[in-house]
C-alpha positions in Angstrom: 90.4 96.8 6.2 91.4 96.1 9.6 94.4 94.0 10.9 94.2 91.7 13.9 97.6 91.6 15.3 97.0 88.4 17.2 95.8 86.4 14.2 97.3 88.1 11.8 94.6 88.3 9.4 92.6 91.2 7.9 89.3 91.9 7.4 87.2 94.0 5.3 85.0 97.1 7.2 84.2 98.2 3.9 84.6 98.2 -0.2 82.4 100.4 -1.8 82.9 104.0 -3.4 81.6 106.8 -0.8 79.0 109.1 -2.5 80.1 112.8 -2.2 77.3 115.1 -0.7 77.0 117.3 -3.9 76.5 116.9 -7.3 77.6 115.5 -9.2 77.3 112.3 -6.6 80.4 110.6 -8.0 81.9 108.0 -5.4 85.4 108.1 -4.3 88.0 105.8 -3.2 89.8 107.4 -1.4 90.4 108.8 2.5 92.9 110.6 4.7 92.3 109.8 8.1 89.7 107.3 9.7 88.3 105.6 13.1 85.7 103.2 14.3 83.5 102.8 17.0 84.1 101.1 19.9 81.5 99.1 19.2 83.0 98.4 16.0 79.4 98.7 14.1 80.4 102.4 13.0 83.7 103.6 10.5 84.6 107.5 10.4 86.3 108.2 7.6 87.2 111.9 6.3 87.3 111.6 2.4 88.8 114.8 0.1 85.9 116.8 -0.6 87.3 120.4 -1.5 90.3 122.1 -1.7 89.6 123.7 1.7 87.9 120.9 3.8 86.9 117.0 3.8 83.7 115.3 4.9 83.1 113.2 7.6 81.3 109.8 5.8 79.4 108.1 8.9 79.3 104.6 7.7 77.0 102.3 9.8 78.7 98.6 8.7 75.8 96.9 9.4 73.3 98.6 6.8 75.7 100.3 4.8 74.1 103.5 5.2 76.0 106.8 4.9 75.7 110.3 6.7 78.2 113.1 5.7 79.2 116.1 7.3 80.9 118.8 5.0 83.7 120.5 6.5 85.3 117.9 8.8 89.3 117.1 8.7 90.8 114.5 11.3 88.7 112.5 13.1 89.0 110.7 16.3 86.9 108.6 18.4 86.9 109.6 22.2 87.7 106.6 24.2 87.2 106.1 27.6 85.3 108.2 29.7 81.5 109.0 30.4 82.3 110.8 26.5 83.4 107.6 24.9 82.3 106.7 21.5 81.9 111.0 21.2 84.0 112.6 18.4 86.6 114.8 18.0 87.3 116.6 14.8 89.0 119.2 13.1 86.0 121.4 11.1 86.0 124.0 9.0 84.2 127.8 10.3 83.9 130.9 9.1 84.3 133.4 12.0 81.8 136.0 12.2 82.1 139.4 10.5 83.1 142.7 12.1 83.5 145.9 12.0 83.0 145.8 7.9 85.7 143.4 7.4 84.1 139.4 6.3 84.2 136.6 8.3 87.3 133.9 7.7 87.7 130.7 7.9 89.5 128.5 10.8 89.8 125.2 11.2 88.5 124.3 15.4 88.6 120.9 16.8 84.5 120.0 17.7 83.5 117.5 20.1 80.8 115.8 18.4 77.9 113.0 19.2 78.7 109.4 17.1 76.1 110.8 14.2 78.3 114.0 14.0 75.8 116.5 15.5 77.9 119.2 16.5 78.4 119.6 20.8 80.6 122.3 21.5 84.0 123.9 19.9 86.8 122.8 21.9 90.0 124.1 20.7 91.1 126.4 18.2 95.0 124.3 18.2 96.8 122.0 16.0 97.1 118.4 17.4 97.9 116.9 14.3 101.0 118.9 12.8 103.8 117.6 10.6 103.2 114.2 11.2 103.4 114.1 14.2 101.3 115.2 17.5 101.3 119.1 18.4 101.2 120.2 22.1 97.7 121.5 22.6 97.2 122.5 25.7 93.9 123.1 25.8 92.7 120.1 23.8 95.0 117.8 26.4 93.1 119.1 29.0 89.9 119.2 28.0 90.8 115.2 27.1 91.7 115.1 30.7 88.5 116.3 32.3 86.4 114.3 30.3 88.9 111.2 31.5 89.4 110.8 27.7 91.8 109.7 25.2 92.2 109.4 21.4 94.9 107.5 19.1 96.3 110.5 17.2 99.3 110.0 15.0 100.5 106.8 16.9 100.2 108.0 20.2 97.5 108.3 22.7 96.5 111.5 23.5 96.2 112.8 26.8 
């Protein structure tokens, strides 16, 4: 649902179970953090896939269709900027192996296109941390030079 302050009504974005991306293809419920386009046509929501990682469900409101991508935590929609409508999320990697010892996981922030195609790694920080909003230096400033912001935790970031 979304609230309109100014009216003070709700609306629904969208009631239907979201299909996991592996069997079995149950549906669930239920999310932990979600955004929407600034075109409003597109919800990201990050539903409980795993015990180590969510998925990012890419629902397009106006068909219905779904895309997931395993592995995402957090998402945020980039506004403002020549980036805007980009993402930013928190996904799970598994570091290369060396030296004999395995690769392990780590949880980087992405900057990804609206369909979540993968752009570049931006930050290996919290932002989100114990409800409320870690300092992240290096996520801040990369913000900064792309003259974007996101709404993390009830505060805009930069």
């Amino acid at each position: 649902m979304i609230y309109d302050a100014e009216t003070k009504k709700e609306s629904v974005l969208f009631d239907k179970p979201i299909p996991l991306p592996f069997p079995p293809s149950t549906g669930i419920c239920i999310y932990e953090h979600a955004d929407l386009s600034p075109s409003e046509g597109t919800l990201y929501v990050v539903i409980p896939c795993s015990a180590t990682a969510g998925c990012l469900a890419i629902i397009d409101l106006t068909t219905g269709r779904i895309k997931t991508v395993p592995g995402a935590m957090d998402v945020f929609v980039i506004r403002g900027g020549p980036k805007a409508g980009d993402l930013l999320f928190m996904r799970r990697s598994v570091t290369e192996p060396k030296g004999g010892e395995p690769g392990y996981p780590w949880y980087p922030y992405v900057h990804a296109r609206p369909d979540g195609t993968q752009v570049a790694v931006v930050s290996g920080e919290d932002l989100v941390l114990n409800n409320g909003n870690a300092p992240a230096p290096i996520l801040r400033a990369w913000l900064r030079s792309i003259h974007g912001r996101i709404f993390a935790s009830g505060e805009w970031i930069p």
